[in-house]
Backbone as JSON Lines, residues from 0, in Angstrom:
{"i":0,"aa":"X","n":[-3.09,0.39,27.96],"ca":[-3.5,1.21,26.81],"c":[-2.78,2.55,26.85]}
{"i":1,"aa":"X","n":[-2.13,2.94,25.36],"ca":[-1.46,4.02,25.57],"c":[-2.1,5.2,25.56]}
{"i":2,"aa":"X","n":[-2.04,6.2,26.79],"ca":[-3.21,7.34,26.78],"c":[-2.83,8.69,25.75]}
{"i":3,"aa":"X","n":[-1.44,8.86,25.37],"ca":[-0.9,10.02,24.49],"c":[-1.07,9.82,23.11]}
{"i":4,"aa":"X","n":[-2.31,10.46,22.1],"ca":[-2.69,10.49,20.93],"c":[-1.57,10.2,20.42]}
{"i":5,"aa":"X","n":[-0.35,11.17,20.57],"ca":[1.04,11.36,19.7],"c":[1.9,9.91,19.65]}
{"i":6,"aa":"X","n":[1.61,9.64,20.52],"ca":[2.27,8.08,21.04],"c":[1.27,7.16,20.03]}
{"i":7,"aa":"X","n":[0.33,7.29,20.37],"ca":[-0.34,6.01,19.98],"c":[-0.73,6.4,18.29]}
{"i":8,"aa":"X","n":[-0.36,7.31,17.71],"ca":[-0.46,7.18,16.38],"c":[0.66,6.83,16.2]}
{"i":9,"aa":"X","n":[1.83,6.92,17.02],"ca":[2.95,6.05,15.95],"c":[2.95,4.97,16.49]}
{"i":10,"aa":"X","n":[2.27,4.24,17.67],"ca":[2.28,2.65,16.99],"c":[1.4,2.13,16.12]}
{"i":11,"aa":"X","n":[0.43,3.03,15.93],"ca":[-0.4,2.33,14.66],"c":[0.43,2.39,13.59]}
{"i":12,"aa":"X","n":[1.26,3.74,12.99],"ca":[1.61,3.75,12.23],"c":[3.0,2.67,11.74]}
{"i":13,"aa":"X","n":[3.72,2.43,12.99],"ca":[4.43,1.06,12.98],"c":[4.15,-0.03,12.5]}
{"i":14,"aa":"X","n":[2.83,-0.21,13.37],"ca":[2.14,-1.4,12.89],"c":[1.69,-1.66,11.76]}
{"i":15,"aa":"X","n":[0.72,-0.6,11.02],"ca":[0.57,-0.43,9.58],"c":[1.3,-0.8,8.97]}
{"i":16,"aa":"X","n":[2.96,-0.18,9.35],"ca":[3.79,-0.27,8.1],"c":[4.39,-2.03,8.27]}
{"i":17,"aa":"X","n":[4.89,-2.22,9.68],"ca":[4.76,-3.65,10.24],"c":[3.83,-4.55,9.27]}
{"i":18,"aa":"X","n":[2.36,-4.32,9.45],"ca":[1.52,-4.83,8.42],"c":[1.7,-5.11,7.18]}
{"i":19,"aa":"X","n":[2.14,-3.92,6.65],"ca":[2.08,-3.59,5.14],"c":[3.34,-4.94,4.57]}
{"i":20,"aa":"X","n":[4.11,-4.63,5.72],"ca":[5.34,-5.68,5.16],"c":[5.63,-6.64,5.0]}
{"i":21,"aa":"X","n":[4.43,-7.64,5.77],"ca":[4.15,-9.6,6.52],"c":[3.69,-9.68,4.87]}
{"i":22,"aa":"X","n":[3.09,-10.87,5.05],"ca":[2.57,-11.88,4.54],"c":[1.31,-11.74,4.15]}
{"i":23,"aa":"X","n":[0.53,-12.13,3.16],"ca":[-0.6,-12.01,2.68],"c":[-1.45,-12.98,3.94]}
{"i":24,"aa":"X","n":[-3.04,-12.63,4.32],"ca":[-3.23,-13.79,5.47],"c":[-3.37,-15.12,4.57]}
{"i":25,"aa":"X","n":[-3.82,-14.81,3.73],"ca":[-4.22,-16.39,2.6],"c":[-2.83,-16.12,1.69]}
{"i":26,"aa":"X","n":[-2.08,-17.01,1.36],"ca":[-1.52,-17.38,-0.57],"c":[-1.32,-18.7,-0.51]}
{"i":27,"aa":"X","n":[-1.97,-19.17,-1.42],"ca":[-1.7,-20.37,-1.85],"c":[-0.76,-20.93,-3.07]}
{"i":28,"aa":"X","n":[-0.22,-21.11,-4.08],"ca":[0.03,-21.44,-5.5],"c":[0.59,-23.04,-5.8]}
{"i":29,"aa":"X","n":[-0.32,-23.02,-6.79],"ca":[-0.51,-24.41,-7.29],"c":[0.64,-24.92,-7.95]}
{"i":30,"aa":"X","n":[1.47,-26.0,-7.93],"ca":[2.68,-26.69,-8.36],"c":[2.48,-26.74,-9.78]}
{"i":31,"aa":"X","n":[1.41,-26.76,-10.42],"ca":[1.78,-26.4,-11.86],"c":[1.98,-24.55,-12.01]}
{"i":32,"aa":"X","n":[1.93,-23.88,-11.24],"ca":[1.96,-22.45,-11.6],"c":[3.73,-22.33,-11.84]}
{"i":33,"aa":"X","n":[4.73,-23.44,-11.54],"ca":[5.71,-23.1,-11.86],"c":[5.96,-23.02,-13.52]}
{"i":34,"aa":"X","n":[5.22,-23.29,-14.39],"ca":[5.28,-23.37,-15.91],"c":[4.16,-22.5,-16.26]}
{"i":35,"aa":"X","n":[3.77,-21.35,-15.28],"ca":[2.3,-20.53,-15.79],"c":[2.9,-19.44,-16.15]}
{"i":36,"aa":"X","n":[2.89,-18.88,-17.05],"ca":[3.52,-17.62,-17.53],"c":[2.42,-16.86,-18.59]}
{"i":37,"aa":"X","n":[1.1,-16.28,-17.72],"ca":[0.3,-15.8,-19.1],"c":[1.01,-14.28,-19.68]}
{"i":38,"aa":"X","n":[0.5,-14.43,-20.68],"ca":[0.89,-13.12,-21.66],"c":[-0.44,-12.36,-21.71]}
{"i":39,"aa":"X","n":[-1.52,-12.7,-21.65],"ca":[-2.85,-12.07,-21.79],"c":[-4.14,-12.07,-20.52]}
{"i":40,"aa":"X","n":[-4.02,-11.23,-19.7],"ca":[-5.31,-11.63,-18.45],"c":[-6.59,-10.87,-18.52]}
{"i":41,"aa":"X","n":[-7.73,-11.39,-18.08],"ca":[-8.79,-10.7,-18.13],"c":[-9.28,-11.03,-16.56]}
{"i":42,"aa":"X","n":[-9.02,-9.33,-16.31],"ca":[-9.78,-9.11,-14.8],"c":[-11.35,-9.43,-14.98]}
{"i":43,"aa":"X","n":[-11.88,-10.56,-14.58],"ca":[-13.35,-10.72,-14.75],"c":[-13.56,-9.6,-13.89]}
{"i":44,"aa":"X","n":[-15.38,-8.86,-13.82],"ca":[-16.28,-7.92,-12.92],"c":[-16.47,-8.75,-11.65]}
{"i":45,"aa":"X","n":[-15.26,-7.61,-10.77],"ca":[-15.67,-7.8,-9.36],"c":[-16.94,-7.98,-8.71]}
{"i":46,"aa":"X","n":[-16.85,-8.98,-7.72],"ca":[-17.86,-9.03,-6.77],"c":[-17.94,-8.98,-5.96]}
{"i":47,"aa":"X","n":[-19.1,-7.63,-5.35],"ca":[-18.95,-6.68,-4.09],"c":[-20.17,-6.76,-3.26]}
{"i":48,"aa":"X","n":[-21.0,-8.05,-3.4],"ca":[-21.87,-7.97,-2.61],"c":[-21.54,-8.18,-1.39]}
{"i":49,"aa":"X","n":[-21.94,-8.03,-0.17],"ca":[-23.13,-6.74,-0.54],"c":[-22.54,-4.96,-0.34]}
{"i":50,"aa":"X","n":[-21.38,-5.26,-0.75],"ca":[-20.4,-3.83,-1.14],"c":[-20.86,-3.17,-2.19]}
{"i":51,"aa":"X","n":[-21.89,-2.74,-2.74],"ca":[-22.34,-2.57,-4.19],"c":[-21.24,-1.39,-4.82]}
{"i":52,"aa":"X","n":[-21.19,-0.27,-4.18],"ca":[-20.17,0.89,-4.49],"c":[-18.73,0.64,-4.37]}
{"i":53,"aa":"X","n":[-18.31,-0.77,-4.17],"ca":[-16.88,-0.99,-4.12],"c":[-16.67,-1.39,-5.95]}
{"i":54,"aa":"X","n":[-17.83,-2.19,-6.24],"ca":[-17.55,-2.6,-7.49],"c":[-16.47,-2.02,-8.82]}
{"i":55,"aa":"X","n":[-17.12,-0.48,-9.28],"ca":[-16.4,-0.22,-10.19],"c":[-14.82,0.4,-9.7]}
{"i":56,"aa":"X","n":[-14.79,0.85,-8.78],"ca":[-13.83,1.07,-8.09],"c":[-12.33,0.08,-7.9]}
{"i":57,"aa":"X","n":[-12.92,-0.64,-7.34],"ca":[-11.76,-2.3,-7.25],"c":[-11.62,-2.45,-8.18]}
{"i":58,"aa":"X","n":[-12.82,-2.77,-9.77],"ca":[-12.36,-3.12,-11.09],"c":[-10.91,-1.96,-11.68]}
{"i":59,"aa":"X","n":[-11.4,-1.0,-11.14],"ca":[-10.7,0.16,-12.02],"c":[-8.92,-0.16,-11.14]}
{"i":60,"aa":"X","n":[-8.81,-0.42,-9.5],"ca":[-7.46,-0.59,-8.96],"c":[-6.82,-1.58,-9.69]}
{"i":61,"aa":"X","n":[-7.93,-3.11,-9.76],"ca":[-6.94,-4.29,-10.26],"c":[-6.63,-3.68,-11.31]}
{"i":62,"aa":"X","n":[-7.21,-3.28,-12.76],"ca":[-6.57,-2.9,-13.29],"c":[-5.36,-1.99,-13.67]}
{"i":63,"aa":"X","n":[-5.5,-1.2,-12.57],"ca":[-4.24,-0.2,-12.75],"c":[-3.26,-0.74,-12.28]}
{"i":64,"aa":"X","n":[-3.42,-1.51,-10.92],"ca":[-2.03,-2.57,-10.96],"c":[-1.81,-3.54,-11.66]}
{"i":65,"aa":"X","n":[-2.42,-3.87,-12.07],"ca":[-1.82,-4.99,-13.32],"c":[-1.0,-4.26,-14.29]}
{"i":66,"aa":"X","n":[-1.66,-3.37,-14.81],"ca":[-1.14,-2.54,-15.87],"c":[0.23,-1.87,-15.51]}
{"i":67,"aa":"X","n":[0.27,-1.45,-14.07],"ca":[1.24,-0.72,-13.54],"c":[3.02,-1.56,-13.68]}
{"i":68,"aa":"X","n":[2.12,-2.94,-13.18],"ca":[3.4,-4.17,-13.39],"c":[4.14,-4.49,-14.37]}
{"i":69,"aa":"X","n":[3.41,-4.45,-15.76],"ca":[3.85,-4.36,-16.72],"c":[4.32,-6.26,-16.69]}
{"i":70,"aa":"X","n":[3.77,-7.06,-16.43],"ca":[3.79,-8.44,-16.5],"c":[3.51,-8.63,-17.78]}
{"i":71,"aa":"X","n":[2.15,-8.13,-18.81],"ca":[1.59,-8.76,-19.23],"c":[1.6,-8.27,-20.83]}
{"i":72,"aa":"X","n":[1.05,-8.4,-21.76],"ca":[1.02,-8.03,-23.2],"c":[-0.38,-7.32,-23.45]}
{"i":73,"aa":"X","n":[-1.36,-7.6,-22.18],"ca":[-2.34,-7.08,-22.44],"c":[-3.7,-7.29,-20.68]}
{"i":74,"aa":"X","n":[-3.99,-6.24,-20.61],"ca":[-4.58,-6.46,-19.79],"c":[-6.39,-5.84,-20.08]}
{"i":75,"aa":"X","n":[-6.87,-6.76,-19.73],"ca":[-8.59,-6.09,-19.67],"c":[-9.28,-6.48,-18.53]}
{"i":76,"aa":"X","n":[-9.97,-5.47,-18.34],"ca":[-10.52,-5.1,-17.39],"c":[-12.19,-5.21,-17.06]}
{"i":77,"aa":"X","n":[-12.81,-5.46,-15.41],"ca":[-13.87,-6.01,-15.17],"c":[-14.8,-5.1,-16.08]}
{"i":78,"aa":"X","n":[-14.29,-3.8,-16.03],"ca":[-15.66,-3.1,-16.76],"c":[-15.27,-3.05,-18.45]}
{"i":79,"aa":"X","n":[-14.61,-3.48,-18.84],"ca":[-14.41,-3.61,-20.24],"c":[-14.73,-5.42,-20.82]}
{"i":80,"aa":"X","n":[-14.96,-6.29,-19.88],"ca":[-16.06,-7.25,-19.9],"c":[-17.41,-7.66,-19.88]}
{"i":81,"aa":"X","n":[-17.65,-6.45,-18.84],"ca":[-19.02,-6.41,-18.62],"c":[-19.47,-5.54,-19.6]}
{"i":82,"aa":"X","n":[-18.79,-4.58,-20.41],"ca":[-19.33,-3.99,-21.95],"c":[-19.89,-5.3,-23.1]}
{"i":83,"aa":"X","n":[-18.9,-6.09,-22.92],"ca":[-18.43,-7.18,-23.83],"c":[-19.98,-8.28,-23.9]}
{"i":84,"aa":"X","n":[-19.92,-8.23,-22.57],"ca":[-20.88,-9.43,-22.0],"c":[-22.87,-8.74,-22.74]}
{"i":85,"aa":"X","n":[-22.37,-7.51,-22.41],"ca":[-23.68,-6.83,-22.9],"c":[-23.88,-7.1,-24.73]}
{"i":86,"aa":"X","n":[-22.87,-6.95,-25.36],"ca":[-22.74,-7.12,-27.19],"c":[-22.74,-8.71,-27.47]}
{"i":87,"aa":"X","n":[-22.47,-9.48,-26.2],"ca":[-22.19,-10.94,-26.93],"c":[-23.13,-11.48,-26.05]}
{"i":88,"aa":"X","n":[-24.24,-12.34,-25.75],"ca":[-25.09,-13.05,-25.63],"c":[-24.71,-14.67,-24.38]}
{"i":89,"aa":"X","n":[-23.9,-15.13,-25.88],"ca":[-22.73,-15.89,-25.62],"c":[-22.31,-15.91,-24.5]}
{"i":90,"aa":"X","n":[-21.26,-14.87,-24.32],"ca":[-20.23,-15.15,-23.24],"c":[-21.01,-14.71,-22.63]}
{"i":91,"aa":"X","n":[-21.82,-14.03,-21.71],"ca":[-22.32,-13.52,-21.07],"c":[-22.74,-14.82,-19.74]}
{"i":92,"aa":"X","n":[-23.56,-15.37,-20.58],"ca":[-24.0,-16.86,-20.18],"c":[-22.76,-17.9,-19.92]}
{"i":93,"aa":"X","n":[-21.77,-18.13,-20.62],"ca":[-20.92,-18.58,-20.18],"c":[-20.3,-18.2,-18.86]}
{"i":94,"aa":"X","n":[-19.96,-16.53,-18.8],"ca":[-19.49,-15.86,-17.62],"c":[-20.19,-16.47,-16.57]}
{"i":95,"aa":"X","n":[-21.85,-16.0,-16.63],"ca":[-22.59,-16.55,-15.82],"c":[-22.85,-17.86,-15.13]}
{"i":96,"aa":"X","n":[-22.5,-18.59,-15.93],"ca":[-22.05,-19.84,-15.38],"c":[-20.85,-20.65,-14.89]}
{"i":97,"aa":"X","n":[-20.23,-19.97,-15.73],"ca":[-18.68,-19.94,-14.87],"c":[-18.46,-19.58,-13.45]}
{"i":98,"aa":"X","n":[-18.79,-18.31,-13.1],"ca":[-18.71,-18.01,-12.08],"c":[-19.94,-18.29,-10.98]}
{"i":99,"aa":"X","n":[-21.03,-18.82,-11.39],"ca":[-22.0,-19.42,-10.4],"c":[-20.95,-21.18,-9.54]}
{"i":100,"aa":"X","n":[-20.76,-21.37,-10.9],"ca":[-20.16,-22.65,-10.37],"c":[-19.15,-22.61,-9.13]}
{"i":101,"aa":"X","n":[-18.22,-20.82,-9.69],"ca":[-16.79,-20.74,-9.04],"c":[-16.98,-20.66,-7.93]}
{"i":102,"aa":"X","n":[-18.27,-19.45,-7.47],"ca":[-18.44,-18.79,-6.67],"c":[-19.48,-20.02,-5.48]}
{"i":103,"aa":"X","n":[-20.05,-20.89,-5.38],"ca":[-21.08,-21.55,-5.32],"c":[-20.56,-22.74,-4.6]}
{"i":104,"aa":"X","n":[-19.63,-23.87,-5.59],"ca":[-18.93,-24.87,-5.25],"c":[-17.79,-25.33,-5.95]}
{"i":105,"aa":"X","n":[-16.75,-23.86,-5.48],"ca":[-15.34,-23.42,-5.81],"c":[-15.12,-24.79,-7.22]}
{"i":106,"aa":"X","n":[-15.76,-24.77,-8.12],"ca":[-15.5,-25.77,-9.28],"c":[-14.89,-24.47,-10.23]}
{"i":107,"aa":"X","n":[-14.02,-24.42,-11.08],"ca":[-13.7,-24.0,-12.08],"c":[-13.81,-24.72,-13.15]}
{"i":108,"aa":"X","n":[-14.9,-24.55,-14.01],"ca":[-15.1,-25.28,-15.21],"c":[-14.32,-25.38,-16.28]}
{"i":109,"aa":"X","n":[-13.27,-26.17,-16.44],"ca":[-12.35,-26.19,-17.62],"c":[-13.19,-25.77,-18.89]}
{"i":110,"aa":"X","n":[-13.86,-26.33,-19.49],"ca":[-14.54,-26.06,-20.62],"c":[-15.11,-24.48,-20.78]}
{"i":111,"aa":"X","n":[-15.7,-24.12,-19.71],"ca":[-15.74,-23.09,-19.72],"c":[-14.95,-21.83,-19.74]}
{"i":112,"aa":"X","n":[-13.63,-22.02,-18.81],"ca":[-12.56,-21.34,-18.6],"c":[-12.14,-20.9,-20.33]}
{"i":113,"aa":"X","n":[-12.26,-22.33,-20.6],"ca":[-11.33,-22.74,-22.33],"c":[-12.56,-21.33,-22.9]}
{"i":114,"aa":"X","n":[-13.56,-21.33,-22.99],"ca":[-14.33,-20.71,-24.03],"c":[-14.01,-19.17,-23.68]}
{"i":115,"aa":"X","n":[-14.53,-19.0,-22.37],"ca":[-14.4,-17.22,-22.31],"c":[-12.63,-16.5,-21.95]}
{"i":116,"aa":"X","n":[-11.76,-18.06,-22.24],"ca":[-10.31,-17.41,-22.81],"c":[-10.59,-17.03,-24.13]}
{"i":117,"aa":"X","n":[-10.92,-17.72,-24.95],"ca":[-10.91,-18.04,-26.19],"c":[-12.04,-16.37,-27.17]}
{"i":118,"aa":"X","n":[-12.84,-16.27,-26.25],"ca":[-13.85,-14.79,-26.97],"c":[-12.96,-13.88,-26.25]}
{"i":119,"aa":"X","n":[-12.52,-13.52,-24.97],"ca":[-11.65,-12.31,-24.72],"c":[-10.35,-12.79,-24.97]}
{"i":120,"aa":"X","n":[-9.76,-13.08,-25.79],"ca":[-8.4,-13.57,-25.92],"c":[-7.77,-13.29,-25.15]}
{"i":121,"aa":"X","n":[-7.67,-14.0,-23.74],"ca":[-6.38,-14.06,-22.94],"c":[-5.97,-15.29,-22.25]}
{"i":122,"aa":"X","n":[-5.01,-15.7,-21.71],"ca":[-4.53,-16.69,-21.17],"c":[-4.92,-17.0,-19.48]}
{"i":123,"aa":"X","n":[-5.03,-15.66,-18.9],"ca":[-5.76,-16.09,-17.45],"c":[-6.52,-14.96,-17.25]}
{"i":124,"aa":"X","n":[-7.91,-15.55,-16.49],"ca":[-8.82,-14.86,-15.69],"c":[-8.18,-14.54,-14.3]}
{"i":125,"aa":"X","n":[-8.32,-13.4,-14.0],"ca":[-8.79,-13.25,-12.16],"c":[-9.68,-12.9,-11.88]}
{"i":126,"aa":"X","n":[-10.19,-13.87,-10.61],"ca":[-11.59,-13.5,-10.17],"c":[-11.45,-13.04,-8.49]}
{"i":127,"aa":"X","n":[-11.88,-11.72,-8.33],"ca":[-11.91,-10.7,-7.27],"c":[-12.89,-10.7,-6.42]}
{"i":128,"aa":"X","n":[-12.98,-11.12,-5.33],"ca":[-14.28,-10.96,-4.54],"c":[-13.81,-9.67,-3.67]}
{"i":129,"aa":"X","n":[-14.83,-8.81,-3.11],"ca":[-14.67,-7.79,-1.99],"c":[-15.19,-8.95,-0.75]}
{"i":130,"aa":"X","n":[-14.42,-8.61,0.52],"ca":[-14.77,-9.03,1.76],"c":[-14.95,-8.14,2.44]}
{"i":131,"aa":"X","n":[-14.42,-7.39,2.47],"ca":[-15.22,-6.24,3.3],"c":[-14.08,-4.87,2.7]}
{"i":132,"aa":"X","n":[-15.61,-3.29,2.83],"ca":[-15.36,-2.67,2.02],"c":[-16.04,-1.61,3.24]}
{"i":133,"aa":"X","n":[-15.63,-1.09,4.14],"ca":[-16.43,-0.31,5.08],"c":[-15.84,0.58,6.24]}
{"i":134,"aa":"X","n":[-16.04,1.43,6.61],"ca":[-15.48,2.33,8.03],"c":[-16.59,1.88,8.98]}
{"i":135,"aa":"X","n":[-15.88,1.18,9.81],"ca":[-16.54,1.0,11.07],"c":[-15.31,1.28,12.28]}
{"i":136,"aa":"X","n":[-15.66,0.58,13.35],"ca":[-15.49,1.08,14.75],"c":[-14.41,-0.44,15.32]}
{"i":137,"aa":"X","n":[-13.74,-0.16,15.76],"ca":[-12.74,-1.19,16.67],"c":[-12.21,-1.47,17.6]}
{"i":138,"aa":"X","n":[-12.34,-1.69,18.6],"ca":[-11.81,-1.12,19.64],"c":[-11.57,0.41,19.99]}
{"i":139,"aa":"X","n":[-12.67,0.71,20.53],"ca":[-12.93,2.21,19.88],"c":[-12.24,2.79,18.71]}
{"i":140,"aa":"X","n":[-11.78,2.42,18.23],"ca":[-11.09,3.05,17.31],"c":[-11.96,3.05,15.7]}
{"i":141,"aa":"X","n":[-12.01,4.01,14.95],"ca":[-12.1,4.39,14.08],"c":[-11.48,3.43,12.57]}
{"i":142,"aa":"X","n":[-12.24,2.96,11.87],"ca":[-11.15,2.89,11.24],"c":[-11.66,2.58,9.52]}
{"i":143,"aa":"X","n":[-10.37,2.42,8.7],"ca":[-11.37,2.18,7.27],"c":[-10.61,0.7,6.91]}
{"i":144,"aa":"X","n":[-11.46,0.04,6.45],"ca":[-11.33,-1.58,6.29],"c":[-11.04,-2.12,4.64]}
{"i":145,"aa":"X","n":[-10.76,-2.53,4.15],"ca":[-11.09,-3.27,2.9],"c":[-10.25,-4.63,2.95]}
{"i":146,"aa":"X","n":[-11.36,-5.73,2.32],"ca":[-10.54,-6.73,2.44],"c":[-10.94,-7.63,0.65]}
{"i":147,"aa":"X","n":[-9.83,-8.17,0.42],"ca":[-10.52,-9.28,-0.97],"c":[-9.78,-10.53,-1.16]}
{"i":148,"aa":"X","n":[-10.54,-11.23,-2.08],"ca":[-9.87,-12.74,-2.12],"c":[-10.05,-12.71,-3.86]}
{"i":149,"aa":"X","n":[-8.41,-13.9,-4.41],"ca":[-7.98,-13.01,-5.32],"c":[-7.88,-14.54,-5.97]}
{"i":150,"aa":"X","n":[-8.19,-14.8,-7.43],"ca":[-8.06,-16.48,-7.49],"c":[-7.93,-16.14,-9.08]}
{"i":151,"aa":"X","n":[-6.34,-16.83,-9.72],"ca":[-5.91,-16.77,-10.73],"c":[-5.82,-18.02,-11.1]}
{"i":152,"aa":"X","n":[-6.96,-17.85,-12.71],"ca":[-7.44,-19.3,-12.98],"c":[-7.0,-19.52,-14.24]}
{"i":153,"aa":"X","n":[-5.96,-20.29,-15.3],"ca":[-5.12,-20.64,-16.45],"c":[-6.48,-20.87,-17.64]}
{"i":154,"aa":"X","n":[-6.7,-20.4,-18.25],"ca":[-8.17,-20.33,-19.35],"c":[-8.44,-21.65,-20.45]}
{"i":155,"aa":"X","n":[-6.88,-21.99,-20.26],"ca":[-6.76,-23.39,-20.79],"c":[-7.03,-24.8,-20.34]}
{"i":156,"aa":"X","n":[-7.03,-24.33,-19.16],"ca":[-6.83,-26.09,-17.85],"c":[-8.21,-26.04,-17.04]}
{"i":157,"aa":"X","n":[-8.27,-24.78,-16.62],"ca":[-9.26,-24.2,-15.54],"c":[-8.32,-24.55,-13.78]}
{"i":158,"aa":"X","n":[-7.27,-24.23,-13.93],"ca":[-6.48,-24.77,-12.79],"c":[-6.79,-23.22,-12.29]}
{"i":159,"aa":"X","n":[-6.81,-23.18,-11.32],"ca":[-6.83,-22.23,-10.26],"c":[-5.13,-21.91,-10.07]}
{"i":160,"aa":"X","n":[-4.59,-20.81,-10.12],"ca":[-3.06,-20.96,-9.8],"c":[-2.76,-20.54,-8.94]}
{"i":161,"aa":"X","n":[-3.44,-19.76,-8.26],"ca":[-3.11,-18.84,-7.25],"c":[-4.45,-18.14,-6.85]}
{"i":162,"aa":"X","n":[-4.94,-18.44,-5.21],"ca":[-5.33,-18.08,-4.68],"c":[-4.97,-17.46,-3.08]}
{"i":163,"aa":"X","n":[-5.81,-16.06,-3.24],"ca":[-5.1,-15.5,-1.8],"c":[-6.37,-14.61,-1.42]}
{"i":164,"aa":"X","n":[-5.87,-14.5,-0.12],"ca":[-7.34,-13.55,0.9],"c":[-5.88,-12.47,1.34]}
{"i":165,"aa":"X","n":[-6.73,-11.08,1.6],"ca":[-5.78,-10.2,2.53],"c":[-6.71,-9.09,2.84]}
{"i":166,"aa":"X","n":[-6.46,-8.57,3.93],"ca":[-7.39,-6.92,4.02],"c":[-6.12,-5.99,4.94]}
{"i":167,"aa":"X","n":[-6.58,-5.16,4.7],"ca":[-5.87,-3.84,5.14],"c":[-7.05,-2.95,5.84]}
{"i":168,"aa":"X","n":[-6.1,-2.33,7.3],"ca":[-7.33,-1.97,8.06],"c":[-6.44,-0.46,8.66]}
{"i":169,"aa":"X","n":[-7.43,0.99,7.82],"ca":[-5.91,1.86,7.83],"c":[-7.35,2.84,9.03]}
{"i":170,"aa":"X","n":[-6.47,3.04,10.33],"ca":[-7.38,4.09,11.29],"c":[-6.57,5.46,10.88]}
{"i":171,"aa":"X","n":[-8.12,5.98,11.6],"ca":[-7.99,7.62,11.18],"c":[-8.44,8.03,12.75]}
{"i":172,"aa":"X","n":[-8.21,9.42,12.8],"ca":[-9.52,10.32,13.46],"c":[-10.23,10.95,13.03]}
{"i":173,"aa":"X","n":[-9.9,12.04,11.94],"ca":[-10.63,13.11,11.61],"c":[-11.07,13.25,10.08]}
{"i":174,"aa":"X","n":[-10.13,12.67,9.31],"ca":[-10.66,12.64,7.75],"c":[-10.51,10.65,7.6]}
{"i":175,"aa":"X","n":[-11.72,10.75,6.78],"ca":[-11.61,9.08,6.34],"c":[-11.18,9.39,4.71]}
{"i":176,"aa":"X","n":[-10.07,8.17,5.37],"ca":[-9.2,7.51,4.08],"c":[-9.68,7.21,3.24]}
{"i":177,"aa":"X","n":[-10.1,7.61,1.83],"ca":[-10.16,6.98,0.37],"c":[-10.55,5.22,0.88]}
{"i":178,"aa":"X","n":[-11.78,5.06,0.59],"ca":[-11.59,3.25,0.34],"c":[-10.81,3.1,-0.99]}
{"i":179,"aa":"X","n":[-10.71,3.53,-1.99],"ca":[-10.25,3.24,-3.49],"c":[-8.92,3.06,-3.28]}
{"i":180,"aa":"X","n":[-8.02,4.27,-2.17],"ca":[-6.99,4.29,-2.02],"c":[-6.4,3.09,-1.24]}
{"i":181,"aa":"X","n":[-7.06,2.52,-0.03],"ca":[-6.53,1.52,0.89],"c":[-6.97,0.27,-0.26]}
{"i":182,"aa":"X","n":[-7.75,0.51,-0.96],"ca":[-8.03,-1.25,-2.1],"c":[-6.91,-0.76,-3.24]}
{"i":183,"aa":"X","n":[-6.1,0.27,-3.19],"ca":[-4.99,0.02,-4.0],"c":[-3.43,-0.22,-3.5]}
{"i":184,"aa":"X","n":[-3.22,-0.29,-2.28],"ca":[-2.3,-0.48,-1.93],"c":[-2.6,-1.94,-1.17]}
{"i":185,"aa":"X","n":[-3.7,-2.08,-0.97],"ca":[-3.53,-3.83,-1.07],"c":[-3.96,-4.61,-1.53]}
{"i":186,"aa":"X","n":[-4.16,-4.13,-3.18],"ca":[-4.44,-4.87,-4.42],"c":[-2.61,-5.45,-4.84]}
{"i":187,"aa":"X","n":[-2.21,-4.12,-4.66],"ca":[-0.41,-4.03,-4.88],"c":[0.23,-5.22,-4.01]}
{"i":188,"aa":"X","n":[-0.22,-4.94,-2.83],"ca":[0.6,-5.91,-1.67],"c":[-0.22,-7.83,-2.08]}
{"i":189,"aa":"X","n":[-1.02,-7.7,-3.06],"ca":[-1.62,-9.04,-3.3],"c":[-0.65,-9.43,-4.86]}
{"i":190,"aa":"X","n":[-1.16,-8.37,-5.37],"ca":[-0.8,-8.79,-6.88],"c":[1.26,-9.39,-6.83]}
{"i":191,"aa":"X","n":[1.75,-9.0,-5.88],"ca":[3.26,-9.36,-5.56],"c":[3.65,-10.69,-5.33]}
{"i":192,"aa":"X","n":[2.46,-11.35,-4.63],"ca":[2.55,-12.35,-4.52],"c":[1.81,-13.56,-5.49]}
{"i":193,"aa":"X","n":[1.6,-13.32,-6.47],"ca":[0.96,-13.79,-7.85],"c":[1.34,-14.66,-8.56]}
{"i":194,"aa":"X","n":[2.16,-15.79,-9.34],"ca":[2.78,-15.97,-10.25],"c":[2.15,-15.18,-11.64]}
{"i":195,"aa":"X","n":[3.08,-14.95,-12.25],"ca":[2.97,-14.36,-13.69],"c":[4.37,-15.06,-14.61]}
């Protein structure tokens, strides 16, 4: 174990950046995602249990990277759904069942997919889970955590196109890091590996 603070923050910081540069730990993409090209996505409302304060936060990153990418013709966002879901009855219940199914016994309901493309007009959902959203302790070490799993589902088919897990784990000593900030730089390091 290296005993010189000065030392041992630059191999974290190696490593970090080492980190930053690999591989997502999960990506998967589905052999039809080579003909997936949406023009319209709707970030469904993240789910942060039992992260409750990660929620609007993560909604607000995916969106800014999406938007940032400039992939798309239109992007909307978890909390500009969950407005939606409140005025329409409808989808609400659809959502709700959509994602019980997704979340429950990984089924993506085509029919369903088809409908709540069809009221938010877009071509793919992503659905965001938080895995962990917390400063805890590591080998003595300090540190701030965030992790999520990221599953891009075609609104037409209900094909799943792309699914991926990743977390980022950034140590400190003395000031803790922004969680908003470490869930945006590896919202970024996820969304890269995406088809669009």
């Amino acid at each position: 174990m290296v005993s010189n603070p000065g030392v041992r923050g630059l191999i974290y910081i190696f490593l970090l950046v080492f980190v930053a540069c690999g591989s997502l730990r999960y990506s998967q993409i589905a052999p039809e995602a080579k003909n997936f090209h949406p023009k319209r996505i709707g970030a469904l409302p993240v789910s942060a249990l039992p992260y409750g304060e990660a929620k609007g936060s993560v909604d607000r990153v995916v969106v800014d990277v999406l938007l940032h990418k400039k992939w798309f013709e239109s992007v909307i966002g978890g909390e500009a759904i969950d407005r939606q879901t409140k005025e329409n009855v409808e989808l609400a219940g659809m959502l709700f069942g959509y994602l019980a199914k997704f979340r429950a016994v990984n089924y993506s309901d085509p029919g369903l997919s088809r409908q709540i493309g069809r009221i938010c007009n877009v071509d793919a959902l992503l659905v965001t889970d938080v895995d962990y959203w917390n400063y805890t302790v590591i080998n003595d070490d300090k540190v701030a955590r965030v992790g999520l799993t990221m599953k891009l589902v075609e609104t037409s088919t209900g094909i799943v196109m792309w699914n991926a897990t990743h977390s980022i784990t950034k140590t400190y000593w003395f000031f803790k890091p922004d969680l908003a900030d470490v869930a945006h730089t590896l919202v970024q390091q996820m969304v890269k590996k995406m088809p669009y």
